[in-house]
mmCIF file as gemmi writes it, N, C-alpha and C atoms, coordinates in Angstrom:
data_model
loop_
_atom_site.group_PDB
_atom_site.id
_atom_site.type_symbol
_atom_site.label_atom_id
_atom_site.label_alt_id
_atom_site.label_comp_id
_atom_site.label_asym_id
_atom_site.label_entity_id
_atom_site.label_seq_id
_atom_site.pdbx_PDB_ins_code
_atom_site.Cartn_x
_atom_site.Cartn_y
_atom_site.Cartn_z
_atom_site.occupancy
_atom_site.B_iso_or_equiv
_atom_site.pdbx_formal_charge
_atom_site.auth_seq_id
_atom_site.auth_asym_id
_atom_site.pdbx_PDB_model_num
ATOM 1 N N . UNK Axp A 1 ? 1.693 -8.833 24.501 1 0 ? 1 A 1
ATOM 2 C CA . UNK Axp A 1 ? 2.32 -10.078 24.099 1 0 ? 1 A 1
ATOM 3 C C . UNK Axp A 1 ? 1.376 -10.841 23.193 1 0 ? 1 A 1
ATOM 4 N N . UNK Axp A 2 ? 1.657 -11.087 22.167 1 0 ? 2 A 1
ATOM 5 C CA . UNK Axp A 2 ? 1.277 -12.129 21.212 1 0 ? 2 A 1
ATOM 6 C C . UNK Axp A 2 ? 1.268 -13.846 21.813 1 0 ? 2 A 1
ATOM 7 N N . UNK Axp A 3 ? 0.263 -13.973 20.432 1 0 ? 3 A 1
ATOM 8 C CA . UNK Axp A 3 ? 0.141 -15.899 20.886 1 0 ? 3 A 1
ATOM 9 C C . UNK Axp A 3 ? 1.133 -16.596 19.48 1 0 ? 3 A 1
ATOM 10 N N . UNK Axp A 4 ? 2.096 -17.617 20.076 1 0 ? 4 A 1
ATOM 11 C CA . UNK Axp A 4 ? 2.522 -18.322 19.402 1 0 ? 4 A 1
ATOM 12 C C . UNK Axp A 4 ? 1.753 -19.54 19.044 1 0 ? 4 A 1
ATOM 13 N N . UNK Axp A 5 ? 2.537 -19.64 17.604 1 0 ? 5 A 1
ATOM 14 C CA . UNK Axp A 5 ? 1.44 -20.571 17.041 1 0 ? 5 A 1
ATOM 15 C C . UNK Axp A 5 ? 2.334 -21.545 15.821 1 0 ? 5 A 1
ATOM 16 N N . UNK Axp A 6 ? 2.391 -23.12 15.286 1 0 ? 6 A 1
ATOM 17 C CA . UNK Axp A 6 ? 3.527 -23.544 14.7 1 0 ? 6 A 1
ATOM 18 C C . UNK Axp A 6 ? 2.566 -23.564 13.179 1 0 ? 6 A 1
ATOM 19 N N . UNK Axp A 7 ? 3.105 -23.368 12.14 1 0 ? 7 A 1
ATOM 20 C CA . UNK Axp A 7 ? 2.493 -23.394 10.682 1 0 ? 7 A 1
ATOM 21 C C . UNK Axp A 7 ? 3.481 -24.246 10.008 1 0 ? 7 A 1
ATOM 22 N N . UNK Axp A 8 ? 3.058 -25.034 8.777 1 0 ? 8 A 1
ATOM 23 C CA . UNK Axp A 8 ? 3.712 -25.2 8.034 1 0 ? 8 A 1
ATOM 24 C C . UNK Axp A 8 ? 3.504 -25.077 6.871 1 0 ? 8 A 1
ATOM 25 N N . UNK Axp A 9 ? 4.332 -24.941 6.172 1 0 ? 9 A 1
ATOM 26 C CA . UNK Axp A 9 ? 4.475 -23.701 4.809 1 0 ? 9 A 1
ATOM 27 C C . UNK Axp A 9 ? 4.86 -24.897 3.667 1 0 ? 9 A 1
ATOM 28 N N . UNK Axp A 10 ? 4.713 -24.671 2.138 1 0 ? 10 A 1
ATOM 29 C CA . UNK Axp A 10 ? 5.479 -25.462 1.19 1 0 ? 10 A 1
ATOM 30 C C . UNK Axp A 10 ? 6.673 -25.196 1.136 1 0 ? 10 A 1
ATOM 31 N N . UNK Axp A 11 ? 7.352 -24.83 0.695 1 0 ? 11 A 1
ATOM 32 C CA . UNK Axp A 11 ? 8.923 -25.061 0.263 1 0 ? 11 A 1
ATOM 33 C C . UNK Axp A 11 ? 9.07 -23.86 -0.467 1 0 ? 11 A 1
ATOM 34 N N . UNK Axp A 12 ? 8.063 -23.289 -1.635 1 0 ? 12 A 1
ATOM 35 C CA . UNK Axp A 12 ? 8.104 -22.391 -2.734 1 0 ? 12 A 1
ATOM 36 C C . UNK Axp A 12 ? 7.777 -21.053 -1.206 1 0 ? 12 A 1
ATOM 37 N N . UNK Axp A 13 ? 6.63 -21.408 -0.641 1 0 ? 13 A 1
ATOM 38 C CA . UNK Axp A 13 ? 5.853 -20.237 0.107 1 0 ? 13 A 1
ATOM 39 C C . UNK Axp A 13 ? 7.337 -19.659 1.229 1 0 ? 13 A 1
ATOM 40 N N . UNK Axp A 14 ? 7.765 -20.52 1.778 1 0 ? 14 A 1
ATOM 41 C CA . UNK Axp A 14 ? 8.943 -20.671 2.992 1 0 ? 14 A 1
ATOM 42 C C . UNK Axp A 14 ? 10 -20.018 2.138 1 0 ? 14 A 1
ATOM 43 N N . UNK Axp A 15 ? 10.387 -20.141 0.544 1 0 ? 15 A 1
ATOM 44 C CA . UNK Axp A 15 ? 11.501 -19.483 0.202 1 0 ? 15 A 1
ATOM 45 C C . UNK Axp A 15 ? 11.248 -18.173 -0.279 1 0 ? 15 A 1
ATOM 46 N N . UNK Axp A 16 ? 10.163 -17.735 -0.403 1 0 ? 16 A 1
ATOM 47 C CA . UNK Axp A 16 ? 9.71 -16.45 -1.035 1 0 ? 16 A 1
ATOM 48 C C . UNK Axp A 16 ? 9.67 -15.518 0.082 1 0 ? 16 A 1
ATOM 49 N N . UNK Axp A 17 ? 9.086 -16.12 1.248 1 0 ? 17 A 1
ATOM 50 C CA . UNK Axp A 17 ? 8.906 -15.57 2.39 1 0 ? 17 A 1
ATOM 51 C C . UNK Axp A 17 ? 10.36 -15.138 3.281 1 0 ? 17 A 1
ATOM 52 N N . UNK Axp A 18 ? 11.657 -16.242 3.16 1 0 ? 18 A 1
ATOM 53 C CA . UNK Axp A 18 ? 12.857 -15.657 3.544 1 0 ? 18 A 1
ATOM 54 C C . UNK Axp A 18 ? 13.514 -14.413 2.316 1 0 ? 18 A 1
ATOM 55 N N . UNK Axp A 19 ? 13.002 -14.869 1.222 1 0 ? 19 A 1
ATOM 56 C CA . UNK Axp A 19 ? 13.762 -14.028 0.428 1 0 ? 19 A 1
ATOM 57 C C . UNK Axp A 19 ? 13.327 -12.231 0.279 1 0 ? 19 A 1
ATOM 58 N N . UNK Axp A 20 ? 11.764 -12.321 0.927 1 0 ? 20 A 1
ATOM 59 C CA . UNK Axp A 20 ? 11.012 -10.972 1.108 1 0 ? 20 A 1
ATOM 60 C C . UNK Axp A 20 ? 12.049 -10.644 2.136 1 0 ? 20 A 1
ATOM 61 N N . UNK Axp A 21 ? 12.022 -11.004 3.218 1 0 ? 21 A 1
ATOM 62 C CA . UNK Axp A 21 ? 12.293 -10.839 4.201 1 0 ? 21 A 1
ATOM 63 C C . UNK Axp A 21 ? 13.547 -10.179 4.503 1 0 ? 21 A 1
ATOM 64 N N . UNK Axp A 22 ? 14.763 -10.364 3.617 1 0 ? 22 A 1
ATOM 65 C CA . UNK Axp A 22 ? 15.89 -10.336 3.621 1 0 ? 22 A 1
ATOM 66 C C . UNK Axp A 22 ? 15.754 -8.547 2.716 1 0 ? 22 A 1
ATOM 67 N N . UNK Axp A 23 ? 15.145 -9.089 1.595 1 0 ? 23 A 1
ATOM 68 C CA . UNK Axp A 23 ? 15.072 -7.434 0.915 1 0 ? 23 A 1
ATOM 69 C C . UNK Axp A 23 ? 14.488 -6.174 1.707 1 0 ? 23 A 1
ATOM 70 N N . UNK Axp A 24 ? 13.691 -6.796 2.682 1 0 ? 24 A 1
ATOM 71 C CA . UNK Axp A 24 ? 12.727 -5.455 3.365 1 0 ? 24 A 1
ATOM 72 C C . UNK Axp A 24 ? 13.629 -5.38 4.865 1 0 ? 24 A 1
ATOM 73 N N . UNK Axp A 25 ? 14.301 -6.584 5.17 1 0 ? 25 A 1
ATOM 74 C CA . UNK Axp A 25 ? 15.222 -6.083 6.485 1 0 ? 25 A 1
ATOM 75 C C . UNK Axp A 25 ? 14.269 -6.198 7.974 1 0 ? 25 A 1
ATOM 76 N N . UNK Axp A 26 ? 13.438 -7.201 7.556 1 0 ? 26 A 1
ATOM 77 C CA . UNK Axp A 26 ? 12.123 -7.674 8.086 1 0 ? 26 A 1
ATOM 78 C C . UNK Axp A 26 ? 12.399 -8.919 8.834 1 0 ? 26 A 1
ATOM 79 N N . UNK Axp A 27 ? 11.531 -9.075 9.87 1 0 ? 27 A 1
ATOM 80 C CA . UNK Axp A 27 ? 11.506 -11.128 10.446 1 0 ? 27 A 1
ATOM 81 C C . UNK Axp A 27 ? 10.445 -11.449 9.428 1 0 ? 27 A 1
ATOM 82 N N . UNK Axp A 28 ? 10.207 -13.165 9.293 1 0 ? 28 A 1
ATOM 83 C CA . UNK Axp A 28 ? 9.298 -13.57 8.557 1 0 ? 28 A 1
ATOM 84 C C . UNK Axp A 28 ? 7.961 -13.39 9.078 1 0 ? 28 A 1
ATOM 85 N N . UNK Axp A 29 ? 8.241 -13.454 10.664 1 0 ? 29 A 1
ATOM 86 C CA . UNK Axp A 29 ? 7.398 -13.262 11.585 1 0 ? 29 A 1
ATOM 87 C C . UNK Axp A 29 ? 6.495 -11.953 11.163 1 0 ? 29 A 1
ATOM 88 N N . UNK Axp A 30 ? 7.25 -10.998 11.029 1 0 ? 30 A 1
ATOM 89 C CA . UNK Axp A 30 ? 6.281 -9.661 10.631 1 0 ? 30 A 1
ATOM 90 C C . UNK Axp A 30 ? 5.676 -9.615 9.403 1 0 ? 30 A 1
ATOM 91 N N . UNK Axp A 31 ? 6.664 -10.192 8.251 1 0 ? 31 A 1
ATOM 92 C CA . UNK Axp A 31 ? 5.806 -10.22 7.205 1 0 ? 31 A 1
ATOM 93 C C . UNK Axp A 31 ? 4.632 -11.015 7.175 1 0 ? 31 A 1
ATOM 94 N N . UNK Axp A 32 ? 4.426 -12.024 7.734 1 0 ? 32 A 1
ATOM 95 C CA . UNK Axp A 32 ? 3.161 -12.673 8.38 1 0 ? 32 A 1
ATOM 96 C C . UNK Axp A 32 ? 2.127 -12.089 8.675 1 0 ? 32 A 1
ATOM 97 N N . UNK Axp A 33 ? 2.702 -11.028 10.387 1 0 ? 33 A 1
ATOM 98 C CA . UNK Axp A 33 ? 1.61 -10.47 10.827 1 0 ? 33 A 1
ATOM 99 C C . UNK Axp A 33 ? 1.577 -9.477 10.159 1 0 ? 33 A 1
ATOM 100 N N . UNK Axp A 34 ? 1.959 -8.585 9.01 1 0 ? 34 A 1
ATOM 101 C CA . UNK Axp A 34 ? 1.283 -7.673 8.107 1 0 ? 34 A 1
ATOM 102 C C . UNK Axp A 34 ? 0.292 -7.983 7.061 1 0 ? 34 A 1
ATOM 103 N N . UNK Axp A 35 ? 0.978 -9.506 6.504 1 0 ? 35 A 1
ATOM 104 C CA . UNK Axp A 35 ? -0.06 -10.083 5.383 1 0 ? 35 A 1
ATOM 105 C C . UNK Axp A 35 ? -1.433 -10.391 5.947 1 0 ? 35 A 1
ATOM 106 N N . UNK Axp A 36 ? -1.451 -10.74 7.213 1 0 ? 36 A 1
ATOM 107 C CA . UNK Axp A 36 ? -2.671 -10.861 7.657 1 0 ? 36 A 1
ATOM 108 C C . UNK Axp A 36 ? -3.526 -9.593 8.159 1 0 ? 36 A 1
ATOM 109 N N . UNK Axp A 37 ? -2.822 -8.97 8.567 1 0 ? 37 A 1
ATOM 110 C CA . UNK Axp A 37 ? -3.272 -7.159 8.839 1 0 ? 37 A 1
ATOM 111 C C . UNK Axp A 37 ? -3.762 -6.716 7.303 1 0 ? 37 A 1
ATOM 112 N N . UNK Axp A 38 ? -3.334 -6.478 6.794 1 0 ? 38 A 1
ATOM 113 C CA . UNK Axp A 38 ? -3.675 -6.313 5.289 1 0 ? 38 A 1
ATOM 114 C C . UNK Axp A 38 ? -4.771 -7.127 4.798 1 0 ? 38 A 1
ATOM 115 N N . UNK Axp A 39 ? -4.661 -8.237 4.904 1 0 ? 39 A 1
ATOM 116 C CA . UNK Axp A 39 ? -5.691 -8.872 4.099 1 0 ? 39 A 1
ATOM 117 C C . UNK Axp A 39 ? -7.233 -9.119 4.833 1 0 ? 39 A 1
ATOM 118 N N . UNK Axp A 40 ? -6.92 -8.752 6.177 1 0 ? 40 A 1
ATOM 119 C CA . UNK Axp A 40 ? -8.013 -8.747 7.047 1 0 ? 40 A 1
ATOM 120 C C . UNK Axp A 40 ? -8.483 -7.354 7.354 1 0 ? 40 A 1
ATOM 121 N N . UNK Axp A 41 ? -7.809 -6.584 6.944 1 0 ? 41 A 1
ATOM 122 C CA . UNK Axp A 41 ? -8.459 -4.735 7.301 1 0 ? 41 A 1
ATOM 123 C C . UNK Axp A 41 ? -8.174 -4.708 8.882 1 0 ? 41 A 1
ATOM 124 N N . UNK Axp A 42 ? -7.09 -5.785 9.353 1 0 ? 42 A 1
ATOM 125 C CA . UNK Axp A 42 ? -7.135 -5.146 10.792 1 0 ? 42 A 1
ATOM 126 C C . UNK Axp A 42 ? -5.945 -3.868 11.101 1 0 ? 42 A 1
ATOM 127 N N . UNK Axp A 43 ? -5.746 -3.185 9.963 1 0 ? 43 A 1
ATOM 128 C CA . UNK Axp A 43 ? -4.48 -2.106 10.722 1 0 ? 43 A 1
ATOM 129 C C . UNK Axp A 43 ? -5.775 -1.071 11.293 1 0 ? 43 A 1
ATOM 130 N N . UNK Axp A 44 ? -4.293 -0.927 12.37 1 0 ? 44 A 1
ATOM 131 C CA . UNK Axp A 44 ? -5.224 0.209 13.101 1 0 ? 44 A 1
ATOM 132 C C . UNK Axp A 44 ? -4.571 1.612 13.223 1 0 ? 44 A 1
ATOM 133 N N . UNK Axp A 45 ? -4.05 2.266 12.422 1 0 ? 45 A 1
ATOM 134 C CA . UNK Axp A 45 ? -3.649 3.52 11.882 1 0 ? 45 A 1
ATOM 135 C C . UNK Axp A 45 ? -2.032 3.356 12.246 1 0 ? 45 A 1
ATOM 136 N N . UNK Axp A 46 ? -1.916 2.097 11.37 1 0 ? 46 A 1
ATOM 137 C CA . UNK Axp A 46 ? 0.02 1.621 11.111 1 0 ? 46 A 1
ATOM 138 C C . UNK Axp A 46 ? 0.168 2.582 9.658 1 0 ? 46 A 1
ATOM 139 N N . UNK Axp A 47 ? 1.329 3.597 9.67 1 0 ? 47 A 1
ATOM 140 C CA . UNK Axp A 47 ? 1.861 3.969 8.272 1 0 ? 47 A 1
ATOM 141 C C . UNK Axp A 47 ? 2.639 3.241 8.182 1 0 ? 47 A 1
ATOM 142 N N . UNK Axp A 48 ? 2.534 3.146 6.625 1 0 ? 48 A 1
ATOM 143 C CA . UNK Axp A 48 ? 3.908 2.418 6.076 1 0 ? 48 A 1
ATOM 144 C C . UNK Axp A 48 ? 4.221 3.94 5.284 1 0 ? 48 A 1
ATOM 145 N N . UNK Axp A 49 ? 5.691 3.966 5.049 1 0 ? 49 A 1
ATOM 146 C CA . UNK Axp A 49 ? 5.862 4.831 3.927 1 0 ? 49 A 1
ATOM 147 C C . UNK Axp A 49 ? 5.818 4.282 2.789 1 0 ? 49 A 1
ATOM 148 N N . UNK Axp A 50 ? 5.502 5.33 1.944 1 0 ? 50 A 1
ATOM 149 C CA . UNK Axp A 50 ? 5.543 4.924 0.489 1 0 ? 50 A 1
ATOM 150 C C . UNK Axp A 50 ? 4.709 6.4 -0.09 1 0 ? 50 A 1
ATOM 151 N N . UNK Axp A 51 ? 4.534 6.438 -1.157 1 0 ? 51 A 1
ATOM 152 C CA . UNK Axp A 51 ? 4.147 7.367 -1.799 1 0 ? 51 A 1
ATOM 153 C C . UNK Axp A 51 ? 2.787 7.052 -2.951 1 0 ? 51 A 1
ATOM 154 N N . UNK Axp A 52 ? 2.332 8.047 -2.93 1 0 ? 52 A 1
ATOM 155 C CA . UNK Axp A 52 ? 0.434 7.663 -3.389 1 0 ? 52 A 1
ATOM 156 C C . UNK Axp A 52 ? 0.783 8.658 -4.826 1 0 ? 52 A 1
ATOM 157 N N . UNK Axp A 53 ? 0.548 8.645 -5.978 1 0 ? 53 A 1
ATOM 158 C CA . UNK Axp A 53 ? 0.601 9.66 -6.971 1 0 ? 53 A 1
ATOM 159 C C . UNK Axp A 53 ? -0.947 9.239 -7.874 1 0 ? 53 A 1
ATOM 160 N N . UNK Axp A 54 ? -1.832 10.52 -8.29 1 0 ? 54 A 1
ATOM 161 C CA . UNK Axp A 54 ? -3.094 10.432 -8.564 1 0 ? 54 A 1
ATOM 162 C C . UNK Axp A 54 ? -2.656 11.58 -10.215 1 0 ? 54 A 1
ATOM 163 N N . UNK Axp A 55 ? -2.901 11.196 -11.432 1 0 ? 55 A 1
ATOM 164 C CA . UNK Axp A 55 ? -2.844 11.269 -12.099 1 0 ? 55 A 1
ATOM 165 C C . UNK Axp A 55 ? -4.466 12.256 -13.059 1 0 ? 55 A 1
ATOM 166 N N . UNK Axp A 56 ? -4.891 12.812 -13.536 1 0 ? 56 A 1
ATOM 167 C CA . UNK Axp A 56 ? -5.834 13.037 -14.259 1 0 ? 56 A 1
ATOM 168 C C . UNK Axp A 56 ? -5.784 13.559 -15.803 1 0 ? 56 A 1
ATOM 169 N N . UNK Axp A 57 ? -6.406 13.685 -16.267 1 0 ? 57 A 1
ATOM 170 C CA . UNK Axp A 57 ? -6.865 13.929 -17.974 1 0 ? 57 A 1
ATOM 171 C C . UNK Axp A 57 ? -7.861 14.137 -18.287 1 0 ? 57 A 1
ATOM 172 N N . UNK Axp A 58 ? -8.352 15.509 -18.936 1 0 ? 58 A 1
ATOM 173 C CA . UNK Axp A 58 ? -9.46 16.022 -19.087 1 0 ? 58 A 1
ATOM 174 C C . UNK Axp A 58 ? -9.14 17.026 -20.128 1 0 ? 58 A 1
ATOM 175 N N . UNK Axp A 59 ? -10.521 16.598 -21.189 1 0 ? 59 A 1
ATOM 176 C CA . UNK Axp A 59 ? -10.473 17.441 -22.583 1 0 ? 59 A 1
ATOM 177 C C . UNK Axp A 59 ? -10.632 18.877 -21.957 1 0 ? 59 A 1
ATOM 178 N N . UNK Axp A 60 ? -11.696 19.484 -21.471 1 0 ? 60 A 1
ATOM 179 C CA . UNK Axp A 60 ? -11.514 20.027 -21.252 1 0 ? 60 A 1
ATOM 180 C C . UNK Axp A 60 ? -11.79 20.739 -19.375 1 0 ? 60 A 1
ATOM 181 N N . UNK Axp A 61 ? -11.363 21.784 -18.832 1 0 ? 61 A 1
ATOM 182 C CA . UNK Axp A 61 ? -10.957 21.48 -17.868 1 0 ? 61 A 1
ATOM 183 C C . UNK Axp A 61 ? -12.783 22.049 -16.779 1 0 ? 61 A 1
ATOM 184 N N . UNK Axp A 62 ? -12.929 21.513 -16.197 1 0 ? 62 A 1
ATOM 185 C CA . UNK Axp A 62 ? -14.513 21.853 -15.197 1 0 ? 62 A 1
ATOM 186 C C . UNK Axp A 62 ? -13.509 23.301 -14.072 1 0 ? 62 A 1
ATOM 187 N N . UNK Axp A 63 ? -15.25 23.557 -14.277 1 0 ? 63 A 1
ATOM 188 C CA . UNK Axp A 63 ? -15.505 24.686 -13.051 1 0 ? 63 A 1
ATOM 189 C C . UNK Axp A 63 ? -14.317 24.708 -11.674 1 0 ? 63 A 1
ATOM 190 N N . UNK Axp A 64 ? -14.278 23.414 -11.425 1 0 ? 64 A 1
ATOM 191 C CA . UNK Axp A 64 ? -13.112 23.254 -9.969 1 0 ? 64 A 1
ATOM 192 C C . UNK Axp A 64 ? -11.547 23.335 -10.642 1 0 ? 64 A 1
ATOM 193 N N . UNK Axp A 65 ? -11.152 22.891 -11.597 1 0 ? 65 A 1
ATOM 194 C CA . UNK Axp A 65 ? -10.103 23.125 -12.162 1 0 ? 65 A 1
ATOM 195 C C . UNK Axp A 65 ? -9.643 24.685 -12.382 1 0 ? 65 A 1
ATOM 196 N N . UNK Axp A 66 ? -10.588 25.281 -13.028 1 0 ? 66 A 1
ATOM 197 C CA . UNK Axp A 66 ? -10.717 26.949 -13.43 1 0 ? 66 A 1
ATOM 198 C C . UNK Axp A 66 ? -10.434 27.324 -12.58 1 0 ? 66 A 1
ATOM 199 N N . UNK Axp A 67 ? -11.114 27.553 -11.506 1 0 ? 67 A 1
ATOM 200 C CA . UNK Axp A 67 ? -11.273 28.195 -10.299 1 0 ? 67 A 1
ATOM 201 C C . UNK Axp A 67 ? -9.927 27.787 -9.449 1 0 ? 67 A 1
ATOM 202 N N . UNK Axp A 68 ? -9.044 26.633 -9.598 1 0 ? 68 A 1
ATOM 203 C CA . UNK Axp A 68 ? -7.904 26.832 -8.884 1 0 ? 68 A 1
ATOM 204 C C . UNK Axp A 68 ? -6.827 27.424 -9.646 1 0 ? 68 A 1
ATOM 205 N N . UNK Axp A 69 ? -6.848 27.417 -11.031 1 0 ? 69 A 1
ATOM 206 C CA . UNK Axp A 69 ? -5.63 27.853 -11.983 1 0 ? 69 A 1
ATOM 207 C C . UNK Axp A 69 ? -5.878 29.321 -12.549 1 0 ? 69 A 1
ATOM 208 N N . UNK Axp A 70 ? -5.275 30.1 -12.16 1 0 ? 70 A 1
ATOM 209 C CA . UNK Axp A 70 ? -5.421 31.668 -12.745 1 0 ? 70 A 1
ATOM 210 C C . UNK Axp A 70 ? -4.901 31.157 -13.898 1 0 ? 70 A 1
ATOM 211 N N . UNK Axp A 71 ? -5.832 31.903 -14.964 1 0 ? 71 A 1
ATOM 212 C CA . UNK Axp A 71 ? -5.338 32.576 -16.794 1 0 ? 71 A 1
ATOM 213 C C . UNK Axp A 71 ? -6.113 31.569 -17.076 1 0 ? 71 A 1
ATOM 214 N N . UNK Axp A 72 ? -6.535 30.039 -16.911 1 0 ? 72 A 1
ATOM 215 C CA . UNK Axp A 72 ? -7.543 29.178 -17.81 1 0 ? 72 A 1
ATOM 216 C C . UNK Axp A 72 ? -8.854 29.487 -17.545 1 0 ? 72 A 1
ATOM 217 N N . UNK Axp A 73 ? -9.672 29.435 -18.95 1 0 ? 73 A 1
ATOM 218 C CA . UNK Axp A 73 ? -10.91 29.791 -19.031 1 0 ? 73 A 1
ATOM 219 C C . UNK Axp A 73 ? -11.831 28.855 -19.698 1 0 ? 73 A 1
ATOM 220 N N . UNK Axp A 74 ? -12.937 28.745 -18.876 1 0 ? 74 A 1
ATOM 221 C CA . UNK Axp A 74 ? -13.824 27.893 -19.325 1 0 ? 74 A 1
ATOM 222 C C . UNK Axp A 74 ? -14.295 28.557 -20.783 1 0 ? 74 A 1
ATOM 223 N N . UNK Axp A 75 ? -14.309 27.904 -21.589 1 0 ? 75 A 1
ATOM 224 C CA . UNK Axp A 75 ? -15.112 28.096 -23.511 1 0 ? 75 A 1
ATOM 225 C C . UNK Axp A 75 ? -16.735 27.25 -23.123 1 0 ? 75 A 1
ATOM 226 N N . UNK Axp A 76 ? -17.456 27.691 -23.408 1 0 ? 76 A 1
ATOM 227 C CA . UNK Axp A 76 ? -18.732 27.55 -23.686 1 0 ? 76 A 1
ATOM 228 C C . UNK Axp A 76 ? -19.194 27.076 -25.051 1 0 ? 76 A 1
């Protein structure tokens, strides 16, 4: 069980916060306790889904590249 606690918010913060809320299908309540999980490093191995994509570019390609792709060859 959690501790309740009363805040008060501006007007701009309070409407952004119902309007998150409504798109993610969320209480405000949680988006709360995530923004603060997040911004404090306190998750403690919570997934969220979502997807991670890592991109690279290289003139030409190193030793670890070669070695996973049959037919490319390192030029000297």
């Amino acid at each position: 069980m959690g501790t309740r606690f009363n805040m008060i918010l501006e007007d701009r913060q309070y409407a952004f916060l119902t309007a998150e809320s409504e798109r993610l299908s969320v209480s405000v309540a949680e988006l709360i306790r995530r923004s603060v999980d997040s911004t404090f490093g306190l998750v403690e191995n919570r997934k969220t889904p979502g997807l991670e994509v890592s991109i690279g570019v290289w003139r030409r390609p190193d030793a670890a590249v070669v070695g996973r792709r049959p037919g490319i060859r390192l030029s000297r």
